[in-house]
mmCIF file of the N, C-alpha and C atoms, coordinates in Angstrom:
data_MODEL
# 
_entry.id   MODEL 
# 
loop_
_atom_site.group_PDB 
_atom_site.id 
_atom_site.type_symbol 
_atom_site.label_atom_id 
_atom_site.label_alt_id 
_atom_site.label_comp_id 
_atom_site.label_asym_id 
_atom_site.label_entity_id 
_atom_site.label_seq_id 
_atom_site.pdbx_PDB_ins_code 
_atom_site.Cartn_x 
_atom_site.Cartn_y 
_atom_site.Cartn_z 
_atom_site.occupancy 
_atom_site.B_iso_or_equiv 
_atom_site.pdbx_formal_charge 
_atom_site.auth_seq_id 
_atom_site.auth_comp_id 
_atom_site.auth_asym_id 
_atom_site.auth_atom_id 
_atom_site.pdbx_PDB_model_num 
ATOM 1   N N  . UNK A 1 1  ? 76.725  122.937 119.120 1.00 0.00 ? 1  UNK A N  1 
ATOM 2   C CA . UNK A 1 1  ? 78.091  122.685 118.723 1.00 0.00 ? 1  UNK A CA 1 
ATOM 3   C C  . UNK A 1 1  ? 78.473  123.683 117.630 1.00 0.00 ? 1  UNK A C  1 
ATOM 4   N N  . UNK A 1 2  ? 79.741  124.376 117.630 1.00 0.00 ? 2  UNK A N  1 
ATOM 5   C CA . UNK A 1 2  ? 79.573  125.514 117.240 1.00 0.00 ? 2  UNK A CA 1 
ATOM 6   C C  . UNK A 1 2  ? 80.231  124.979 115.776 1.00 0.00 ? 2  UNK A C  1 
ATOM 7   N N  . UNK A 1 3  ? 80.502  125.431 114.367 1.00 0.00 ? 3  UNK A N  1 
ATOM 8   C CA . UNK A 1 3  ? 80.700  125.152 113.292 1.00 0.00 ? 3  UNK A CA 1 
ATOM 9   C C  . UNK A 1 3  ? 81.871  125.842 112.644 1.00 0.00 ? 3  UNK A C  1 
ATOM 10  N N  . UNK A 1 4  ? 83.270  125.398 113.140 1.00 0.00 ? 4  UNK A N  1 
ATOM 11  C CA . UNK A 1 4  ? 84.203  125.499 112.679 1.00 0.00 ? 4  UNK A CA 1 
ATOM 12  C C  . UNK A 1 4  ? 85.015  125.319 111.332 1.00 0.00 ? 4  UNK A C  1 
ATOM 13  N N  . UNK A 1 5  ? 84.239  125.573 109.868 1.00 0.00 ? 5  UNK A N  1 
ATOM 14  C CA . UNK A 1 5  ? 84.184  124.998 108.609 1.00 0.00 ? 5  UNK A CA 1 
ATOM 15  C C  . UNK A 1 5  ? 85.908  125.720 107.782 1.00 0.00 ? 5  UNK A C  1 
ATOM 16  N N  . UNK A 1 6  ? 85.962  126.791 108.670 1.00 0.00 ? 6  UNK A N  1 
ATOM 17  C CA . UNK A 1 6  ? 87.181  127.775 107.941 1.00 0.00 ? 6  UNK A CA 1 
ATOM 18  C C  . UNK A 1 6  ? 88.478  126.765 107.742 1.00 0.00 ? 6  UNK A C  1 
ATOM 19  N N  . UNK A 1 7  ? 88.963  125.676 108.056 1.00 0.00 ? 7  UNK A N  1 
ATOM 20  C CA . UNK A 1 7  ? 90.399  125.469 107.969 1.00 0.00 ? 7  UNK A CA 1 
ATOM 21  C C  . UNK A 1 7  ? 90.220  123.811 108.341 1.00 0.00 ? 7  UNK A C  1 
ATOM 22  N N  . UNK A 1 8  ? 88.624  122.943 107.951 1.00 0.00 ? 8  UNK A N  1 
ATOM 23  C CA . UNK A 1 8  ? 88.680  122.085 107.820 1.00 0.00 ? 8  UNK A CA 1 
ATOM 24  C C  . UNK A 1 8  ? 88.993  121.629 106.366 1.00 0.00 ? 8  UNK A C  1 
ATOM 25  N N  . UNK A 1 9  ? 89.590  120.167 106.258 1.00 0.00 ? 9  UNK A N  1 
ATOM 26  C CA . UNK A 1 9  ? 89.815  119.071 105.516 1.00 0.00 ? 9  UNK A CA 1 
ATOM 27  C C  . UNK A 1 9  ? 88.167  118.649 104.707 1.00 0.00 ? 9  UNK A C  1 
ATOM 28  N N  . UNK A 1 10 ? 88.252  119.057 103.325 1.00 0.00 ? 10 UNK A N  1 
ATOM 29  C CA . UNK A 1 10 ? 86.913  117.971 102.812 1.00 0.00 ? 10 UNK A CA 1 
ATOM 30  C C  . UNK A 1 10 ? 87.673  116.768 102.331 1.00 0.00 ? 10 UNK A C  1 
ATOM 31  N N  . UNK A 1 11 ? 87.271  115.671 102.881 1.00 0.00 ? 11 UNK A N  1 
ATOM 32  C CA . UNK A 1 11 ? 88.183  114.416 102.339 1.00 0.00 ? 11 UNK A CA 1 
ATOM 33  C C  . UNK A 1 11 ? 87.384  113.531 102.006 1.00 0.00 ? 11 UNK A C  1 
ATOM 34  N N  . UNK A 1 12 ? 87.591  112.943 100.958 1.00 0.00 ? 12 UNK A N  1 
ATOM 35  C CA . UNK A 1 12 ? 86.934  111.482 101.344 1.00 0.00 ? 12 UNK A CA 1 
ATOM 36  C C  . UNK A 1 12 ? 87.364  110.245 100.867 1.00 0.00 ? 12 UNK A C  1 
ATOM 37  N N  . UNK A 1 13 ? 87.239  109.211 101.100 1.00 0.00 ? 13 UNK A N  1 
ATOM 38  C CA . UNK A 1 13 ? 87.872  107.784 101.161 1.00 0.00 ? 13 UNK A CA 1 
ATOM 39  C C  . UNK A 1 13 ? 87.750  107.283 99.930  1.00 0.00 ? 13 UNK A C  1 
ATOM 40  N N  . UNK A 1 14 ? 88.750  107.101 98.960  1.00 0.00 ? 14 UNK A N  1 
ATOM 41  C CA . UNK A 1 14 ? 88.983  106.061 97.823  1.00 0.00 ? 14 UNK A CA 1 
ATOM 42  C C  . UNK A 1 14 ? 89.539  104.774 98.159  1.00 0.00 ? 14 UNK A C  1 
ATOM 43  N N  . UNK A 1 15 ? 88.314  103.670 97.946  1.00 0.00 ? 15 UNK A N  1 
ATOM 44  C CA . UNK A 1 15 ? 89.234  102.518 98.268  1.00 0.00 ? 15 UNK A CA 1 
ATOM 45  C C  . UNK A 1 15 ? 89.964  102.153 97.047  1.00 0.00 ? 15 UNK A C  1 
ATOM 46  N N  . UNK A 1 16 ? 91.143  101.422 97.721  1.00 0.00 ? 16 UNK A N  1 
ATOM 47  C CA . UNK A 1 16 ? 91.869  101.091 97.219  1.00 0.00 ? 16 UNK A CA 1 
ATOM 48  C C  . UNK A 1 16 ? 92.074  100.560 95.806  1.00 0.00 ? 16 UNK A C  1 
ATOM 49  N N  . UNK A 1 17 ? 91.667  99.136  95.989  1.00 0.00 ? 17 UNK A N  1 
ATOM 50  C CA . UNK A 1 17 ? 91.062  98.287  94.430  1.00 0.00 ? 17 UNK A CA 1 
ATOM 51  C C  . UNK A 1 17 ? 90.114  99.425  93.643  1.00 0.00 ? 17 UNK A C  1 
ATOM 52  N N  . UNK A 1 18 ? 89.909  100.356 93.704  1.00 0.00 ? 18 UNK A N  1 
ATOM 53  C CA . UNK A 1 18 ? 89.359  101.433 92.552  1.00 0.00 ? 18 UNK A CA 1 
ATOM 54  C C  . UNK A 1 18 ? 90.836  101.884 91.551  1.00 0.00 ? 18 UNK A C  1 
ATOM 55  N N  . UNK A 1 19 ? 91.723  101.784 92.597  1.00 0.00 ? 19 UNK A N  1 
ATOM 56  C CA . UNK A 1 19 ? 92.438  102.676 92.143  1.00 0.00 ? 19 UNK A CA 1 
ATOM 57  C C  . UNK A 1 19 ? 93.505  101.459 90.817  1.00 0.00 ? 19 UNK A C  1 
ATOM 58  N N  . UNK A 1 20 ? 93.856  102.513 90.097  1.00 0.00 ? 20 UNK A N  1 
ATOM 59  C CA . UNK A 1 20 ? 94.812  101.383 89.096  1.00 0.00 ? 20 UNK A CA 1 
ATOM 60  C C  . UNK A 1 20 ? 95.830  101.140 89.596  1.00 0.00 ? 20 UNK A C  1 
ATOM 61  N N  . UNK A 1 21 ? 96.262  99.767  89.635  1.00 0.00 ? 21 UNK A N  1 
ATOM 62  C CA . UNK A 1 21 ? 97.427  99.178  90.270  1.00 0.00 ? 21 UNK A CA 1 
ATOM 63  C C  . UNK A 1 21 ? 98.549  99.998  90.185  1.00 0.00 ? 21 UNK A C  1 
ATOM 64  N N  . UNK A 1 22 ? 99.094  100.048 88.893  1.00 0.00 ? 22 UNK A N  1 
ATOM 65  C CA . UNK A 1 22 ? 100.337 100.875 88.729  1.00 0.00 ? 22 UNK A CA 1 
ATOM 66  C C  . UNK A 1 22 ? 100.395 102.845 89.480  1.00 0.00 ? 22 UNK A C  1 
ATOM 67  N N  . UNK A 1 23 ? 99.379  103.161 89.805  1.00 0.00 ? 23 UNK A N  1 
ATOM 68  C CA . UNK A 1 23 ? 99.209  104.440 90.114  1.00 0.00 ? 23 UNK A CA 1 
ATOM 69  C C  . UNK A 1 23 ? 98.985  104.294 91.846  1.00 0.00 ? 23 UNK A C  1 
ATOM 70  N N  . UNK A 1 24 ? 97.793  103.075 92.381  1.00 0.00 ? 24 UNK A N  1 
ATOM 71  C CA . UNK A 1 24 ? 98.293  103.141 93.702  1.00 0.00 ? 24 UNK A CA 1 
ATOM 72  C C  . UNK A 1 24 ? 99.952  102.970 94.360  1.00 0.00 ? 24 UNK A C  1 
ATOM 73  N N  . UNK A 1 25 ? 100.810 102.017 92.904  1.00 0.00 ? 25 UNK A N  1 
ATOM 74  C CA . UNK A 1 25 ? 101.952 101.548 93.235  1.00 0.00 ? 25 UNK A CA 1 
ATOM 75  C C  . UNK A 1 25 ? 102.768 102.874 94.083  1.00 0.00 ? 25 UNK A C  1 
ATOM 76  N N  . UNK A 1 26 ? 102.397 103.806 92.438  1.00 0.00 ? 26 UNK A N  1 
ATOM 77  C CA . UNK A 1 26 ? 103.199 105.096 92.770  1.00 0.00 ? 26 UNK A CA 1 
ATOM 78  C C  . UNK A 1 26 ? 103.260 105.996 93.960  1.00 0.00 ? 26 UNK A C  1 
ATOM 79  N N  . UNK A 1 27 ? 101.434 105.970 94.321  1.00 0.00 ? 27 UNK A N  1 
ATOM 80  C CA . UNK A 1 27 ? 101.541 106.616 95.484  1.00 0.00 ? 27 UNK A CA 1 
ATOM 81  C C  . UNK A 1 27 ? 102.014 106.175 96.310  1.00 0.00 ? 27 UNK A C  1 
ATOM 82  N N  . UNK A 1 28 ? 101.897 104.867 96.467  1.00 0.00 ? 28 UNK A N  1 
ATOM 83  C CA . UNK A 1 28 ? 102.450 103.886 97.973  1.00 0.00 ? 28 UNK A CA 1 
ATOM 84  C C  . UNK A 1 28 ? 104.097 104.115 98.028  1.00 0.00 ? 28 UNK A C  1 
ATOM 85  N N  . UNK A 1 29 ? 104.713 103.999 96.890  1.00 0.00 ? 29 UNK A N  1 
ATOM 86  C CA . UNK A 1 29 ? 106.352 104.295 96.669  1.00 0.00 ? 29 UNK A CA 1 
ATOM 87  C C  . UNK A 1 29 ? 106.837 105.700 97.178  1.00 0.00 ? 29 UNK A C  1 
ATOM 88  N N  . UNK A 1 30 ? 106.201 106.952 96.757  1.00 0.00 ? 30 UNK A N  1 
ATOM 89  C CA . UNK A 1 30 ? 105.923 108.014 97.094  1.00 0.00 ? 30 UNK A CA 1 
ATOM 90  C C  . UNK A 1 30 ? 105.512 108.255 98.482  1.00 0.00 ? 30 UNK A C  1 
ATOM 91  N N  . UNK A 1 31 ? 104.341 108.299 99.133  1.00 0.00 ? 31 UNK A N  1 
ATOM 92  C CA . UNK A 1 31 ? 104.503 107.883 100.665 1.00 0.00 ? 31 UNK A CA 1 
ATOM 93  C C  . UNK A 1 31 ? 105.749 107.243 101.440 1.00 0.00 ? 31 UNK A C  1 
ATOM 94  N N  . UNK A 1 32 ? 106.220 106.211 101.037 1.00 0.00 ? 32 UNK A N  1 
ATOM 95  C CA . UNK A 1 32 ? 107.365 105.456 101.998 1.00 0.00 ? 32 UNK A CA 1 
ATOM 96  C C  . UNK A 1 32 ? 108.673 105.772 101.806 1.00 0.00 ? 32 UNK A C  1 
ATOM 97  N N  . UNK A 1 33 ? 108.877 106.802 100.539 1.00 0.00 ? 33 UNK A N  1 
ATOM 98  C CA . UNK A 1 33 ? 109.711 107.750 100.601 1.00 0.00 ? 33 UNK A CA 1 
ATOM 99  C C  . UNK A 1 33 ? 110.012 108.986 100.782 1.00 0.00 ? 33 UNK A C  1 
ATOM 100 N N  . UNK A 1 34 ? 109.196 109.346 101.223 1.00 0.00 ? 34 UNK A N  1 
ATOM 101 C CA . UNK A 1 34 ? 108.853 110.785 101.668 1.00 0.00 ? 34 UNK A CA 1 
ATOM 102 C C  . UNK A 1 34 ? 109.620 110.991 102.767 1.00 0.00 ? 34 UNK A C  1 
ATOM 103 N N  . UNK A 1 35 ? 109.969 112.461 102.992 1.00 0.00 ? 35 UNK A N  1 
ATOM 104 C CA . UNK A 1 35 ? 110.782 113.147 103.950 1.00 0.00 ? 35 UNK A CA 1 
ATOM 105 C C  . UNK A 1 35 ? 110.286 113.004 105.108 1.00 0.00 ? 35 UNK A C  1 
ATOM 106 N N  . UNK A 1 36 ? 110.791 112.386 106.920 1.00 0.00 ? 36 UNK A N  1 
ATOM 107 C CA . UNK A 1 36 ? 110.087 112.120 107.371 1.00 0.00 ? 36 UNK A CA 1 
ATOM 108 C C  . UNK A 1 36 ? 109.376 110.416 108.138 1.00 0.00 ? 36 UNK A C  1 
ATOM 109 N N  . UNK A 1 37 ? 109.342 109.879 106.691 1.00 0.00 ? 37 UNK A N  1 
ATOM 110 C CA . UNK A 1 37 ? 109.222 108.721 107.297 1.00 0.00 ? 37 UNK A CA 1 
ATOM 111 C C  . UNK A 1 37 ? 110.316 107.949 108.085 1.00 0.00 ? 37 UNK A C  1 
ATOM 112 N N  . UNK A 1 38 ? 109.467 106.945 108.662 1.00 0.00 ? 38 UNK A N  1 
ATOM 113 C CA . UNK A 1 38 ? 110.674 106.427 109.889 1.00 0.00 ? 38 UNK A CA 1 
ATOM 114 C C  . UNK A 1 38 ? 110.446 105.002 109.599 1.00 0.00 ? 38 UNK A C  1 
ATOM 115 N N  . UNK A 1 39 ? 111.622 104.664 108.842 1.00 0.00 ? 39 UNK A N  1 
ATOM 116 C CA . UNK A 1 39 ? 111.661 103.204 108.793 1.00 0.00 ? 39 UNK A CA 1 
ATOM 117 C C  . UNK A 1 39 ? 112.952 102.376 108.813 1.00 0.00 ? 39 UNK A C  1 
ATOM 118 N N  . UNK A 1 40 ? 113.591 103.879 109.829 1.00 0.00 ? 40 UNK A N  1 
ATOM 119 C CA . UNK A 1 40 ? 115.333 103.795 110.549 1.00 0.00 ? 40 UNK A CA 1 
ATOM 120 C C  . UNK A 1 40 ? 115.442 102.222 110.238 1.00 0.00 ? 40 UNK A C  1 
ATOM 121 N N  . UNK A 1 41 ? 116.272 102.404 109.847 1.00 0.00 ? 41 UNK A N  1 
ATOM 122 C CA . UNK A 1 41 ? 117.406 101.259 109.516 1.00 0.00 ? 41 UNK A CA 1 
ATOM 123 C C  . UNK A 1 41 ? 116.784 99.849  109.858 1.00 0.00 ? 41 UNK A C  1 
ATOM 124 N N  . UNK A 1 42 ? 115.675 99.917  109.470 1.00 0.00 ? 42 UNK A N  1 
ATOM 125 C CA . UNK A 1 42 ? 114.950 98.253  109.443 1.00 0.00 ? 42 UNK A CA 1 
ATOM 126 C C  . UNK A 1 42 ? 115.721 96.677  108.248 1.00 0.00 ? 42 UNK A C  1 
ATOM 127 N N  . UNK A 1 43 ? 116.793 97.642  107.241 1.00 0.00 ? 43 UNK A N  1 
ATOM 128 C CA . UNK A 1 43 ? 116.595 96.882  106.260 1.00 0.00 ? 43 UNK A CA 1 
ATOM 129 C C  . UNK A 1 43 ? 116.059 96.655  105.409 1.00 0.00 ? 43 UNK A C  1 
ATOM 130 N N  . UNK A 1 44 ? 114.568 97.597  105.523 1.00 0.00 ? 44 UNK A N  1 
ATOM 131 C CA . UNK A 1 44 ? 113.605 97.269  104.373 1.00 0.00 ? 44 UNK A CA 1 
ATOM 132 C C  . UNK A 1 44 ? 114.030 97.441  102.944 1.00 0.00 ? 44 UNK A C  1 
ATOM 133 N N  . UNK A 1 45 ? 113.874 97.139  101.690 1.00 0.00 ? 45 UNK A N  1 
ATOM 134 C CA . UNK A 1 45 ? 114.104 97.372  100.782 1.00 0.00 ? 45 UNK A CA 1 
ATOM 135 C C  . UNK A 1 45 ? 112.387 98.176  100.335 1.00 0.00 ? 45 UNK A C  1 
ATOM 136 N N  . UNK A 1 46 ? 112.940 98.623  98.861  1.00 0.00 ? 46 UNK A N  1 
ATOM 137 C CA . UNK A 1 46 ? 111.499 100.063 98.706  1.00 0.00 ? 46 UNK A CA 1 
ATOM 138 C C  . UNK A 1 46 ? 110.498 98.447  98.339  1.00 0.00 ? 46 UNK A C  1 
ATOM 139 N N  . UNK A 1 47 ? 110.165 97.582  97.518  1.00 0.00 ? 47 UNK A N  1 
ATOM 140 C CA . UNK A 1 47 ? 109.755 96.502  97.817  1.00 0.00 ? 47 UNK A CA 1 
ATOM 141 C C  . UNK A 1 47 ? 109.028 96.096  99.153  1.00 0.00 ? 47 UNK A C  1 
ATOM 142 N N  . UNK A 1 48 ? 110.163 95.789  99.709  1.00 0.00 ? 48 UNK A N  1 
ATOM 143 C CA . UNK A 1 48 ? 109.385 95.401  101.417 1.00 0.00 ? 48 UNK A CA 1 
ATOM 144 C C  . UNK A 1 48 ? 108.127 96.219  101.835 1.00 0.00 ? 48 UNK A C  1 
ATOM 145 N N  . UNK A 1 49 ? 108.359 97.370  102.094 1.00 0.00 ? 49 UNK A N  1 
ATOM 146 C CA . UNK A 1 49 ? 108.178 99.179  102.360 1.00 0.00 ? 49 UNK A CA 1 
ATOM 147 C C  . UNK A 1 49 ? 106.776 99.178  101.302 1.00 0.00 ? 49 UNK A C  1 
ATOM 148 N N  . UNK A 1 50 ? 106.611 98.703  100.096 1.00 0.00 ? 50 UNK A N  1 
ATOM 149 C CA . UNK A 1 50 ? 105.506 98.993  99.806  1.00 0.00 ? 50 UNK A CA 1 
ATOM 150 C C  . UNK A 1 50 ? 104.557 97.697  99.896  1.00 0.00 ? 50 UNK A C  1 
ATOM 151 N N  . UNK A 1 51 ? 104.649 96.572  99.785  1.00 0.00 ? 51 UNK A N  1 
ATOM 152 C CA . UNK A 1 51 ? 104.225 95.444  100.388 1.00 0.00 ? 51 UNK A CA 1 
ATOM 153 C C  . UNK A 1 51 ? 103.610 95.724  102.105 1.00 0.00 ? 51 UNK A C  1 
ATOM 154 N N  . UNK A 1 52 ? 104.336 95.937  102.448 1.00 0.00 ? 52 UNK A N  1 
ATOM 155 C CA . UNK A 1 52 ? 103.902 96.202  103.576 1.00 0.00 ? 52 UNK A CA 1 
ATOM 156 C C  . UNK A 1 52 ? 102.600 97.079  104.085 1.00 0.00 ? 52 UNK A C  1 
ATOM 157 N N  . UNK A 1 53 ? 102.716 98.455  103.092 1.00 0.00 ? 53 UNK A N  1 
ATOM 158 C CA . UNK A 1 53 ? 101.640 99.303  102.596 1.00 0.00 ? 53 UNK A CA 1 
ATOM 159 C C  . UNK A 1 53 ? 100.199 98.692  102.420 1.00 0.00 ? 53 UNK A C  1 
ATOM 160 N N  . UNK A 1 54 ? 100.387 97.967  101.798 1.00 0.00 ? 54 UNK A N  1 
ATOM 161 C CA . UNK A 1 54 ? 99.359  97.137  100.414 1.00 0.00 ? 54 UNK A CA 1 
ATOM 162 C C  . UNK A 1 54 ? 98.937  96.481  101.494 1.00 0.00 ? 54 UNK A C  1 
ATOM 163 N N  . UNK A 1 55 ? 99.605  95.479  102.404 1.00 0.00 ? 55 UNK A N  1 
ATOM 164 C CA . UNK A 1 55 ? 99.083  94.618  103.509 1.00 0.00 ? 55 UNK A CA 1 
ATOM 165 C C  . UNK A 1 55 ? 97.925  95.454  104.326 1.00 0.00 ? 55 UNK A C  1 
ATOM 166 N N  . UNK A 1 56 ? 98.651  96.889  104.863 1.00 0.00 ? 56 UNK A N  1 
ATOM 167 C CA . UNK A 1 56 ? 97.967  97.530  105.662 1.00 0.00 ? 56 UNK A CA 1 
ATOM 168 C C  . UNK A 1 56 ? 96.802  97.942  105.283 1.00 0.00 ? 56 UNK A C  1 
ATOM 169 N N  . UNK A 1 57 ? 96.577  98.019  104.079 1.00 0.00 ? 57 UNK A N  1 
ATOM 170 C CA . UNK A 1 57 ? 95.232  98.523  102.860 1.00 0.00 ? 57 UNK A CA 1 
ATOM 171 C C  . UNK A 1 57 ? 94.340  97.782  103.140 1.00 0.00 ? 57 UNK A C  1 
ATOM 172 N N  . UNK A 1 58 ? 95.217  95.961  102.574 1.00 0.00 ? 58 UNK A N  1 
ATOM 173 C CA . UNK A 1 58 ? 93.957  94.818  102.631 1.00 0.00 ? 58 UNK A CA 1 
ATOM 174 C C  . UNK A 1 58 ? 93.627  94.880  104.643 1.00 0.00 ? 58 UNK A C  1 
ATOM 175 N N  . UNK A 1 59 ? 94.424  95.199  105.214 1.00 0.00 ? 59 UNK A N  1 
ATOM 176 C CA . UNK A 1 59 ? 93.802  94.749  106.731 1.00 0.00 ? 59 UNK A CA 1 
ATOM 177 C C  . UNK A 1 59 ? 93.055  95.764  107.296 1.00 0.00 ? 59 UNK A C  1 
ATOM 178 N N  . UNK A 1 60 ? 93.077  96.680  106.405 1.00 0.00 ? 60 UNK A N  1 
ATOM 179 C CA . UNK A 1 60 ? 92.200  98.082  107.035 1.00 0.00 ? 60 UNK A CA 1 
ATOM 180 C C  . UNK A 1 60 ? 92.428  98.763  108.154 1.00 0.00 ? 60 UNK A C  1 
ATOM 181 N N  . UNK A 1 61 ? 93.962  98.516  107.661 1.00 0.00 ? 61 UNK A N  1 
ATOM 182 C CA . UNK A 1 61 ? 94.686  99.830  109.292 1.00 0.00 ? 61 UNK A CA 1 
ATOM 183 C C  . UNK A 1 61 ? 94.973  100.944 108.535 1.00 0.00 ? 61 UNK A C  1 
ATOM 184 N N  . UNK A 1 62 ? 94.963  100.861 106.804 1.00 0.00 ? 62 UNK A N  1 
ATOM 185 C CA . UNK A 1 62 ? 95.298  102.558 106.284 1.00 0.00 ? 62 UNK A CA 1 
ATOM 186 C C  . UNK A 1 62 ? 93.889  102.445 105.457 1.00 0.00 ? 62 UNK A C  1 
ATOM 187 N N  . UNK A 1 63 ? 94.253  103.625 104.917 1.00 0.00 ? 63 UNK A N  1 
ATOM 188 C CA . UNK A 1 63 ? 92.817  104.225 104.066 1.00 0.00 ? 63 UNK A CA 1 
ATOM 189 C C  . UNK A 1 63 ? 93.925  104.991 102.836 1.00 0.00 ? 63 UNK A C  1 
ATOM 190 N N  . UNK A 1 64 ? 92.969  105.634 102.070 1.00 0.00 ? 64 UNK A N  1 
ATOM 191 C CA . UNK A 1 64 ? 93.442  106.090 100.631 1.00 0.00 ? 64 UNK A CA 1 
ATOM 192 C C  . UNK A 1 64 ? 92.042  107.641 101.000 1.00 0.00 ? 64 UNK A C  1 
ATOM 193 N N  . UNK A 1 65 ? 93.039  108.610 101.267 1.00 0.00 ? 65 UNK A N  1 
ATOM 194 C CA . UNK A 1 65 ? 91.815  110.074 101.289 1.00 0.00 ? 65 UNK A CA 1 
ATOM 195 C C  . UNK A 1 65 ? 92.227  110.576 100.132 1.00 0.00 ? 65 UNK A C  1 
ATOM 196 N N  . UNK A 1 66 ? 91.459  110.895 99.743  1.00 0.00 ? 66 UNK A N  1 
ATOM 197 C CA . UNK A 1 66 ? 91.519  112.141 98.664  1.00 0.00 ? 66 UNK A CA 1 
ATOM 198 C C  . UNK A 1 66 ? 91.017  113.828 99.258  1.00 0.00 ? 66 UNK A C  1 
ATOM 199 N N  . UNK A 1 67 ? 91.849  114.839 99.432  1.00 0.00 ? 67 UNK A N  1 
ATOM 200 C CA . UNK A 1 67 ? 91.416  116.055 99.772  1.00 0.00 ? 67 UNK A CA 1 
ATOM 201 C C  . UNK A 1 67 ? 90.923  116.697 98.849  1.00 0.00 ? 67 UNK A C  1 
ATOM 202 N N  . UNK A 1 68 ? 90.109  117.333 99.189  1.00 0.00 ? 68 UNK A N  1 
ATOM 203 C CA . UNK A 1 68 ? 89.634  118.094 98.133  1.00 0.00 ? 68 UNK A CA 1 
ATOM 204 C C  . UNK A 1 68 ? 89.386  119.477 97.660  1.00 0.00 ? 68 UNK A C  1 
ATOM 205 N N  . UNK A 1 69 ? 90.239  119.792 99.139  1.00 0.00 ? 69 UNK A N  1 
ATOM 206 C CA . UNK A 1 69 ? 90.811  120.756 99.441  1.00 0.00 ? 69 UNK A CA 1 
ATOM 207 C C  . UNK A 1 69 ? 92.303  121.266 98.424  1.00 0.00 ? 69 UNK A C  1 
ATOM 208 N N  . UNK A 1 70 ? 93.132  120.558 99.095  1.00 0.00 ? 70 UNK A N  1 
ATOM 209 C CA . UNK A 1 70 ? 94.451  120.019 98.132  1.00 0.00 ? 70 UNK A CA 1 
ATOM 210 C C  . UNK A 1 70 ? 94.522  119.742 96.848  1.00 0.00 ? 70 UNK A C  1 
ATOM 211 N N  . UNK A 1 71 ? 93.568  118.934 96.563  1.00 0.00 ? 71 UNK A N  1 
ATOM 212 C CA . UNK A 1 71 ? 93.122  118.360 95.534  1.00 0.00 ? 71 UNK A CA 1 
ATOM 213 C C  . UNK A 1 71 ? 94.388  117.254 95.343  1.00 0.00 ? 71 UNK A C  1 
ATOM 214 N N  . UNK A 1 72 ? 95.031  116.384 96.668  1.00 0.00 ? 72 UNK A N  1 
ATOM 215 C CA . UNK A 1 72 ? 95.869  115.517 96.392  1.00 0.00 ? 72 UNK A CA 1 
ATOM 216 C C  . UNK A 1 72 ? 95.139  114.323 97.547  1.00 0.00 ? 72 UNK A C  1 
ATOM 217 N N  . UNK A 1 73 ? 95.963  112.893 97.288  1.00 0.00 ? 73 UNK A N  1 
ATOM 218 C CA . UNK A 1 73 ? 95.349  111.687 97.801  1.00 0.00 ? 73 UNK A CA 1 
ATOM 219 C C  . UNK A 1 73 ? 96.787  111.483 98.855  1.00 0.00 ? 73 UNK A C  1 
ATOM 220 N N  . UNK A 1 74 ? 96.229  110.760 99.838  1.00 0.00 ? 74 UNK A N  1 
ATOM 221 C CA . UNK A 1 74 ? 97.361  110.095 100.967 1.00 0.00 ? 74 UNK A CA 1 
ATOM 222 C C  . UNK A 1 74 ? 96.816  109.536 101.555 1.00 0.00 ? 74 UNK A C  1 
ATOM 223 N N  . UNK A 1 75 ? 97.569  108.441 102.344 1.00 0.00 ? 75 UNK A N  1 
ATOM 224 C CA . UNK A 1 75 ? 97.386  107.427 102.909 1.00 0.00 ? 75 UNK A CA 1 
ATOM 225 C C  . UNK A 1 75 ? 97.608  107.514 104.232 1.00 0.00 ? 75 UNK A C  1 
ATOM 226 N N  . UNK A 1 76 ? 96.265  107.102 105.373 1.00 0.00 ? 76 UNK A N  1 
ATOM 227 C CA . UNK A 1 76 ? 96.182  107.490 106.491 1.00 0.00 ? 76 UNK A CA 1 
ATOM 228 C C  . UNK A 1 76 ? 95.828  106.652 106.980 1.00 0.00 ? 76 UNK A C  1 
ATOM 229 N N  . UNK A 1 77 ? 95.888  106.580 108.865 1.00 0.00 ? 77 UNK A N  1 
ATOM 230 C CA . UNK A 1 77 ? 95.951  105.420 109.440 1.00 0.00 ? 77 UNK A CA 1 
ATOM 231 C C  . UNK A 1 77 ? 94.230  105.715 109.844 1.00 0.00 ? 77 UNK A C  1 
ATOM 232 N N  . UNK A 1 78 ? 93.696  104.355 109.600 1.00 0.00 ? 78 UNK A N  1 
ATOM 233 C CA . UNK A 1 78 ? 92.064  104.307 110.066 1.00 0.00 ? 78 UNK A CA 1 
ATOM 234 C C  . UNK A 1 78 ? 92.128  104.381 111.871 1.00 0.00 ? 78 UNK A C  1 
# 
């Protein structure tokens, strides 16, 4: 298998509860407002939108990467 290392991702997984409440807040607020997202005219309020986030965290449909590449964190679907 041949070793394609040039223009990979080093990432790795910060869970969540590590992170300080008020700073995952930010990122999660940050994510669901970002350019891009699609949360067409649901009604949600930024509230809802990050609740919703937080749910997906505790049920383990997202993750928290940190690149280390980037040297920035985002939230991705497991």
């Amino acid at each position: 298998m041949p070793a394609h290392n040039n223009h990979r991702e080093e990432g790795i997984e910060i869970p969540y509860h590590q992170i300080k409440p008020d700073t995952l807040r930010r990122m999660i607020e940050e994510f669901v407002t970002r350019d891009g997202t699609d949360w067409a005219e649901v009604g949600c309020t930024l509230e809802d939108k990050v609740e919703q986030v937080i749910r997906q965290l505790k049920d383990k449909k997202v993750k928290v990467v940190f690149d280390l590449t980037s040297q920035t964190a985002n939230l991705v679907p497991r």
